[in-house]
Residue frames relative to the residue before (quaternion, step in Angstrom):
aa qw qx qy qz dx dy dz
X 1.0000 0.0000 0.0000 0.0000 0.00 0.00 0.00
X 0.7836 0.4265 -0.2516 0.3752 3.29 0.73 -1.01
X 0.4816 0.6168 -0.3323 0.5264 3.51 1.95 0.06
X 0.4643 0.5181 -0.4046 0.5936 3.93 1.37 -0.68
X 0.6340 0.6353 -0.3966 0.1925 3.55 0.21 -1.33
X 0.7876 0.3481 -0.0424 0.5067 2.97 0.84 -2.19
X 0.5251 0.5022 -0.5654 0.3903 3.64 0.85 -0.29
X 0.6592 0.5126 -0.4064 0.3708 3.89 0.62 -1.17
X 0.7575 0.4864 -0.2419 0.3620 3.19 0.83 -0.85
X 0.6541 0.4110 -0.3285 0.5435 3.52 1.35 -0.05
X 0.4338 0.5965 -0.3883 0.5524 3.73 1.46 -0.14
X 0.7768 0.1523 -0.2908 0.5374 4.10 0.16 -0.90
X 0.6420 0.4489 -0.5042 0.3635 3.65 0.62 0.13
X 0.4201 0.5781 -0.3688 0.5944 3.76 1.18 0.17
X 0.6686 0.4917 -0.1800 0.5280 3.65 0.42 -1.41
X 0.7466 0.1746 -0.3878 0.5115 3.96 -0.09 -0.69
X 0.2544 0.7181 -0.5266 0.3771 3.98 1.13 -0.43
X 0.9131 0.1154 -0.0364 0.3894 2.90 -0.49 -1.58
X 0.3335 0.6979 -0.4393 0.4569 3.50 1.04 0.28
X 0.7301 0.5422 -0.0797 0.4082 3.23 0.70 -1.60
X 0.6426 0.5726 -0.1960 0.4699 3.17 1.42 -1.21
X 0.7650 0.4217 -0.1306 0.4689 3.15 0.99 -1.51
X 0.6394 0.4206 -0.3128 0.5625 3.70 1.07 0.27
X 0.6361 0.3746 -0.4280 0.5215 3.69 1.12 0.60
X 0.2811 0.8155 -0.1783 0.4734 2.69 1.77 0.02
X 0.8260 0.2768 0.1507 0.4673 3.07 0.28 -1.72
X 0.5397 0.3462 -0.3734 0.6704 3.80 1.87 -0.53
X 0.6833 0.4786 -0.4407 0.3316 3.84 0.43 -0.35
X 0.7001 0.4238 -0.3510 0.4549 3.52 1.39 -0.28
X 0.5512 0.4630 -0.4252 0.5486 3.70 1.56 0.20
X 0.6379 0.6074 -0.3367 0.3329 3.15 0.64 -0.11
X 0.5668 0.4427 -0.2102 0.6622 3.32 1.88 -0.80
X 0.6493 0.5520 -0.3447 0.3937 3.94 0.63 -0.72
X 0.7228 0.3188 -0.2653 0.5527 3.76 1.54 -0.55
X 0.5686 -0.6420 0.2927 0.4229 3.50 1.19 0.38
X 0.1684 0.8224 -0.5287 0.1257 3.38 1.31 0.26
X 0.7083 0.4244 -0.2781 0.4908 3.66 0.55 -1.54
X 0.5016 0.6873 -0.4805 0.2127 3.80 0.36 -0.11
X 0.5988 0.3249 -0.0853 0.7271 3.41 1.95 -1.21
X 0.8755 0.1544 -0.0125 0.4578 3.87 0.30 -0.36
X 0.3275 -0.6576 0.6784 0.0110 3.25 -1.52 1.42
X 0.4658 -0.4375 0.5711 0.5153 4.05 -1.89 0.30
X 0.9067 0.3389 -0.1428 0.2067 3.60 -0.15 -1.03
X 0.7537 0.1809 -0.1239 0.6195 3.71 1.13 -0.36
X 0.6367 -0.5619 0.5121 0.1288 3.13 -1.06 0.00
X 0.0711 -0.7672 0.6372 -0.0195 3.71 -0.10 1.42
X 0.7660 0.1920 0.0452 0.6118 3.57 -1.01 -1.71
X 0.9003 0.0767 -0.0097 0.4283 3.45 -0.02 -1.54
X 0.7642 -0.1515 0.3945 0.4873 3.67 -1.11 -0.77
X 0.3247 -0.6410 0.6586 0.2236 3.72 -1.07 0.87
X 0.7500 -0.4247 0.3470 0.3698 3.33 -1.65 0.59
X 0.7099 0.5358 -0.2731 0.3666 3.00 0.52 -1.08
X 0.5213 0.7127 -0.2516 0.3963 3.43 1.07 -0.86
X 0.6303 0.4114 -0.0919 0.6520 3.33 0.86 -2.07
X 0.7952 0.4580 -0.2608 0.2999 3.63 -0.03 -0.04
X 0.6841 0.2343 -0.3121 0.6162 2.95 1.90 -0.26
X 0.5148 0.5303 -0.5407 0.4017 3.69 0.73 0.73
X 0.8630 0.2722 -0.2697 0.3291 3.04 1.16 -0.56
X 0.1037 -0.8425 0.4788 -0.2241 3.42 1.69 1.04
X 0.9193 -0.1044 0.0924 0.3680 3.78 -0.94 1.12
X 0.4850 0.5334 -0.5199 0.4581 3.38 1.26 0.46
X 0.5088 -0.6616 0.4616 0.3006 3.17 -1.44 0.88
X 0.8116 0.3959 -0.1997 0.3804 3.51 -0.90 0.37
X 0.1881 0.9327 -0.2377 0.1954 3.10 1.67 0.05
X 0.7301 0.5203 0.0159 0.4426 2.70 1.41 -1.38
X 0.5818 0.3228 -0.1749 0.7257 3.53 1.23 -1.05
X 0.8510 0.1867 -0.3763 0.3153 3.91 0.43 0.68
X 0.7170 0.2512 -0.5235 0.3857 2.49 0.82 1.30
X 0.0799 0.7084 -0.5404 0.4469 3.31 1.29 1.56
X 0.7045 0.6166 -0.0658 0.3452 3.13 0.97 -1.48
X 0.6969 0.3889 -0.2248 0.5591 2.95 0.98 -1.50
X 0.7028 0.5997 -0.2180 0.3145 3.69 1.38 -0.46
X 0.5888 0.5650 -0.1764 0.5504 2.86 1.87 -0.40
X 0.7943 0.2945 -0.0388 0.5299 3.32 0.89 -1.64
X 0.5008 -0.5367 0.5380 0.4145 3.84 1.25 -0.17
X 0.1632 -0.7763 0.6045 -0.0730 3.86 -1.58 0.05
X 0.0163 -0.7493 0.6619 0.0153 4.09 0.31 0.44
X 0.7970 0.4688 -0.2714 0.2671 3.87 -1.68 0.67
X 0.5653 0.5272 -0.3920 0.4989 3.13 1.11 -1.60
X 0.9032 0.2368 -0.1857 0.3061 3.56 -0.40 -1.15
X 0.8503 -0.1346 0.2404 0.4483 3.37 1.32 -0.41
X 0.5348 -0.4968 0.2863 0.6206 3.90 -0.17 -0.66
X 0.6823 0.3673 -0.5264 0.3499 3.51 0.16 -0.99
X 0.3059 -0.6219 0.6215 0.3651 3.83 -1.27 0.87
X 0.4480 -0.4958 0.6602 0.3431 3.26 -1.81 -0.23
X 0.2865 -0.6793 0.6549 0.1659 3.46 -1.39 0.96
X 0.7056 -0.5170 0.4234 0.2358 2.92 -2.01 1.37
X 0.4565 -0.6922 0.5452 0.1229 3.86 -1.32 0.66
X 0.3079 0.8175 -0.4751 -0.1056 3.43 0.67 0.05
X 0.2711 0.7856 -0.3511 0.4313 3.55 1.52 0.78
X 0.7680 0.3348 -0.0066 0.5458 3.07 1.40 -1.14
X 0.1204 -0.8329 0.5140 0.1662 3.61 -0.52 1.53
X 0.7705 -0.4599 0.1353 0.4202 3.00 -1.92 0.86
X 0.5695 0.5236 -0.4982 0.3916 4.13 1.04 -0.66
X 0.5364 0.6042 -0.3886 0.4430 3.66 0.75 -1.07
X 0.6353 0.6091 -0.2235 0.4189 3.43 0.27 -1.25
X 0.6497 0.6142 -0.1385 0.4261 3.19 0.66 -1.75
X 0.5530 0.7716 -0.0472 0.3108 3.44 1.06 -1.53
X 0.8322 0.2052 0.1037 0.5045 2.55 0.04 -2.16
X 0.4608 0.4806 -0.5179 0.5371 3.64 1.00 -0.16
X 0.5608 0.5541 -0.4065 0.4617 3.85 0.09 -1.43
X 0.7816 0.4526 -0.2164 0.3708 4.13 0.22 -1.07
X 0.6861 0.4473 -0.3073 0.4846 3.15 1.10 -0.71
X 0.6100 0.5299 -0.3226 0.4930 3.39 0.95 -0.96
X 0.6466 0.5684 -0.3181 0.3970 3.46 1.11 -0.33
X 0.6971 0.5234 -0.2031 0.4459 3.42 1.37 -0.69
X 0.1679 0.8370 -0.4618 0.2409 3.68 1.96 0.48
X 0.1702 -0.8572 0.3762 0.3078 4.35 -0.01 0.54
């Protein structure tokens, strides 16, 4: 019994694995499809701030999320520096929603 146990349990831990995988996946290829990566990388810093960056500044602050939807939707000048970021209007407010949710996800 207790072999059933752990097989199930190493089967959906395998299963949200790749789940997980395949939806960073899938924000890393929306992310390139709205031109995100043109100004910005997960790991270094191009035009703007790497994911990672935005994700640890904004680590555990409330609201995190609906600002930077925002800043994704509507663009943002200061936060990071002089060059501003330009508004997305390619990208809808779920999209938006999304990819903010991903980046914050990519905190190291």
């Amino acid at each position: 019994m207790k072999k059933a146990v752990f097989a199930a349990a190493l089967a959906a831990a395998a299963t949200l694995t790749m789940s997980s995988a395949f939806a960073a996946e899938d924000m890393l290829a929306l992310a390139k499809s709205k031109n995100c990566l043109a100004c910005h990388a997960v790991d270094k810093k191009l035009v703007g701030p790497s994911y990672q960056e935005v994700a640890a500044k904004y680590a555990g602050k409330p609201g995190a999320v609906d600002t930077l939807s925002k800043a994704i939707l509507h663009g943002v000048s200061g936060v990071w520096g002089p060059v501003p970021m330009p508004a997305n209007p390619q990208v809808t407010p779920a999209q938006a929603k999304q990819l903010a949710e991903w980046v914050l996800s990519l905190k190291k």
